[in-house]
Backbone as CSV, one residue per row, in Angstrom:
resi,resn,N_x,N_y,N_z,CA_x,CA_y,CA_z,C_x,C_y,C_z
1,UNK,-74.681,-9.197,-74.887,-74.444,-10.461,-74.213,-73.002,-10.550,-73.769
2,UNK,-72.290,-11.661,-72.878,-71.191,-11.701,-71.922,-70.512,-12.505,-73.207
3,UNK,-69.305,-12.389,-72.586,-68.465,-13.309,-73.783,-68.212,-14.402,-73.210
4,UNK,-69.378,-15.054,-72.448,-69.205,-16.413,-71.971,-68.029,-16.985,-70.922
5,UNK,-67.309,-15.537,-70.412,-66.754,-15.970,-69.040,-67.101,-16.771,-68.227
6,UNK,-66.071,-17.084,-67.389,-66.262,-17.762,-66.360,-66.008,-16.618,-64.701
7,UNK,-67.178,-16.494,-63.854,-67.344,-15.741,-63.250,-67.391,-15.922,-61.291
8,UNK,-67.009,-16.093,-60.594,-66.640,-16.692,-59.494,-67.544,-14.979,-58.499
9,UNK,-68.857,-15.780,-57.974,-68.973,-14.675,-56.842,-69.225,-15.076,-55.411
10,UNK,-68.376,-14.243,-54.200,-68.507,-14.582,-53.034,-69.113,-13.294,-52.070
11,UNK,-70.290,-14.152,-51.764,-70.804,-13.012,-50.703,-71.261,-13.865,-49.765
12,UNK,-71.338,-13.353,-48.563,-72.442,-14.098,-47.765,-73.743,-13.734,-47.188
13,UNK,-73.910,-12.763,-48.224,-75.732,-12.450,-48.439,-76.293,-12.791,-48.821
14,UNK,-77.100,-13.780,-49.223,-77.508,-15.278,-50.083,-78.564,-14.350,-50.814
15,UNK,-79.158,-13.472,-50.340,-80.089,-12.862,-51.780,-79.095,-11.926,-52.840
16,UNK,-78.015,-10.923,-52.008,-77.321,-10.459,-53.191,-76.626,-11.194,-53.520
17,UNK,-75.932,-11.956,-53.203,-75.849,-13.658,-54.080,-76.269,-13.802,-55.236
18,UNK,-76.854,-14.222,-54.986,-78.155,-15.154,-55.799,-78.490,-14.063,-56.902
19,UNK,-78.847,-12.413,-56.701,-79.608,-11.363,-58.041,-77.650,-10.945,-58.472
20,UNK,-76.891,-11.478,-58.041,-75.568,-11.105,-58.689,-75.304,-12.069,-59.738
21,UNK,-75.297,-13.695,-59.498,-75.502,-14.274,-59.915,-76.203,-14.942,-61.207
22,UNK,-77.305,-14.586,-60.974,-78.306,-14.538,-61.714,-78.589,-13.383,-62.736
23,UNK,-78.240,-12.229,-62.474,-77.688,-10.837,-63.037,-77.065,-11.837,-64.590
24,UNK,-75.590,-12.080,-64.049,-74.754,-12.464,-64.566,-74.743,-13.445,-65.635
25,UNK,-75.127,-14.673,-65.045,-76.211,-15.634,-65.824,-77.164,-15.843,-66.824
26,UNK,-77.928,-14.668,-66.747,-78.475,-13.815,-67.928,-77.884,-13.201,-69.139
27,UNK,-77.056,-13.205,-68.757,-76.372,-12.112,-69.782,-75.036,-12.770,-70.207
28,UNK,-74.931,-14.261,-70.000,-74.161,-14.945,-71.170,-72.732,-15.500,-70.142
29,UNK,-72.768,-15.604,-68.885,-71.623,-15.602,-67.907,-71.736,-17.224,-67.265
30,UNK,-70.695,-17.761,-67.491,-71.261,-18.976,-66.662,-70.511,-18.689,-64.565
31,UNK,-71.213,-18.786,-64.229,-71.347,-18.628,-62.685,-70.992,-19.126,-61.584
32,UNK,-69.858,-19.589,-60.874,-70.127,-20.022,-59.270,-70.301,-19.319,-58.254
33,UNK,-70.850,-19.700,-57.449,-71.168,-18.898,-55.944,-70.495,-19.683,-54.905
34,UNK,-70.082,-18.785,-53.948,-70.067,-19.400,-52.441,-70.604,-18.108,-51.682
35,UNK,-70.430,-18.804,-50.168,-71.273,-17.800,-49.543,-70.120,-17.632,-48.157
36,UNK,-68.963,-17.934,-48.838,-67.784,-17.367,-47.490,-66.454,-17.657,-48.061
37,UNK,-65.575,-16.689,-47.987,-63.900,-16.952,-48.331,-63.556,-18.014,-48.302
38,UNK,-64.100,-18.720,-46.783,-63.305,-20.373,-47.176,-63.808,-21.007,-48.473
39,UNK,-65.185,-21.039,-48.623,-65.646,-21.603,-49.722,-65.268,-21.347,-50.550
40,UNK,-65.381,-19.655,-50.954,-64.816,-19.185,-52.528,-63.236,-20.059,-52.854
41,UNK,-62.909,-20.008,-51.712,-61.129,-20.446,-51.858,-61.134,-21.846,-52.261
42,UNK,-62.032,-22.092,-51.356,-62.110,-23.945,-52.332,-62.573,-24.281,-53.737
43,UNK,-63.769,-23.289,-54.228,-63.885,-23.496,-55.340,-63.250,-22.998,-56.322
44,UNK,-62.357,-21.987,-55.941,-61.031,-20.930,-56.931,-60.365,-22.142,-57.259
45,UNK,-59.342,-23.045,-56.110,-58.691,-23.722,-56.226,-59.178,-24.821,-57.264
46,UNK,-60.599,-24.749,-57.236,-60.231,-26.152,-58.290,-61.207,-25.871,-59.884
47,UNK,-61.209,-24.825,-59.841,-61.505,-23.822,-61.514,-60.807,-23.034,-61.735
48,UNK,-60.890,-22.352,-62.800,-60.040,-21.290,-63.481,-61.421,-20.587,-63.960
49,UNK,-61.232,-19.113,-63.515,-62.190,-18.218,-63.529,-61.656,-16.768,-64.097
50,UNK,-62.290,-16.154,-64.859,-62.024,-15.004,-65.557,-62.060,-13.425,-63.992
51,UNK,-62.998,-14.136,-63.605,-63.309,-12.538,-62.577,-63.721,-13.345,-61.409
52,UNK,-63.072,-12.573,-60.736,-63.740,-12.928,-58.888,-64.647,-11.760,-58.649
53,UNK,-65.738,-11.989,-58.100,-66.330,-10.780,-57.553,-66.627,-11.232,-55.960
54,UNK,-66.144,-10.573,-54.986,-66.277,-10.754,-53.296,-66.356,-9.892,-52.946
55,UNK,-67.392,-9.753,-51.815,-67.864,-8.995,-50.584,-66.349,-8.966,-49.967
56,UNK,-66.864,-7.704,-49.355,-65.093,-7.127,-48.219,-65.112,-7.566,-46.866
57,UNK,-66.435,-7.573,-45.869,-66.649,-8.026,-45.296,-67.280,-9.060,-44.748
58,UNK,-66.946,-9.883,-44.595,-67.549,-11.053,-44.548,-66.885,-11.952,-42.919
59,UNK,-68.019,-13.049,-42.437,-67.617,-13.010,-41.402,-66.208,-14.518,-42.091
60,UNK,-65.356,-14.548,-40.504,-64.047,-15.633,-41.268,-63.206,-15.192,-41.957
61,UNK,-63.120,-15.398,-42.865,-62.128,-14.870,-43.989,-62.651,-13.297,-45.147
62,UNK,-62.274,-12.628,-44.430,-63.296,-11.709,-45.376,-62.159,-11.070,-46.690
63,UNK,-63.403,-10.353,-47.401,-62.715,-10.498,-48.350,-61.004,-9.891,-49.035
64,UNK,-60.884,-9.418,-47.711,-58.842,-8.871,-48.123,-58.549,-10.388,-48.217
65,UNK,-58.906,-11.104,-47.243,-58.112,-12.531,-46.845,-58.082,-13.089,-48.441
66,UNK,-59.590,-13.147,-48.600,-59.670,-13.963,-49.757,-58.834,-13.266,-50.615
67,UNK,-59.023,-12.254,-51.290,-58.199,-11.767,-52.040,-56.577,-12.269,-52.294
68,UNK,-56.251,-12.084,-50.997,-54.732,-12.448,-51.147,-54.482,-14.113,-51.079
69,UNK,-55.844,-14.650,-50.759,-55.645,-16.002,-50.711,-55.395,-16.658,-52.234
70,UNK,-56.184,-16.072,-52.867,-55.833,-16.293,-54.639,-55.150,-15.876,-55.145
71,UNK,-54.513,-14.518,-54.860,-53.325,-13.983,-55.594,-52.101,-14.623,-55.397
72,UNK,-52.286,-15.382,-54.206,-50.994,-16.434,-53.801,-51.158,-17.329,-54.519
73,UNK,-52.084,-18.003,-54.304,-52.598,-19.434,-55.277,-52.166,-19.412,-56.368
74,UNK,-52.496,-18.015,-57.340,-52.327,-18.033,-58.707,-51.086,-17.428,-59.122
75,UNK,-50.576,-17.328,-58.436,-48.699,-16.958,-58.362,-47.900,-18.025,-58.458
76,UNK,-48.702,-18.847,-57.355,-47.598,-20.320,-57.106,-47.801,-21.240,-58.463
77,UNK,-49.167,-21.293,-58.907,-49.545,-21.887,-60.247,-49.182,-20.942,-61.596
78,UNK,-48.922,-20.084,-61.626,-48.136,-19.242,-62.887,-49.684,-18.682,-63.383
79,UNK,-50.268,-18.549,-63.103,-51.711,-17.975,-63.470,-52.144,-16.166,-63.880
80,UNK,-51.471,-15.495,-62.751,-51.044,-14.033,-62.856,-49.904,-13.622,-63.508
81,UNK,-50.147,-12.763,-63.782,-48.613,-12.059,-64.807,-47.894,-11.002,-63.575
């Protein structure tokens, strides 16, 4: 079983979504989804999450964007070491 993380996934494939998710969920993880960088970025911003998992390409913000969109975020908030 998961050690009850908190688990943040962004894709915008709504079925691998959803069996990533749900994967996860199973096995002791508590879960958010979005289904695009902007979204993930909105819901990063207002949780604290153990693991991001994001798609690379994605349409909008894909996932380099996102990536660096949180590593900023969690820099400016003292979050990263």
């Amino acid at each position: 079983m998961g050690t009850g993380g908190k688990i943040l996934v962004v894709d915008d494939n709504n079925d691998l979504r959803i069996v990533v998710s749900t994967m996860l969920s199973r096995l002791g993880y508590e879960v958010s989804s979005a289904d695009s960088g902007e979204n993930g970025l909105g819901i990063f911003l207002k949780n604290k999450f153990d693991i991001v998992l994001s798609d690379y390409e994605m349409p909008g913000m894909d996932g380099v964007a996102f990536a660096c969109s949180i590593k900023k975020s969690s820099l400016e908030h003292g979050s990263l070491s």
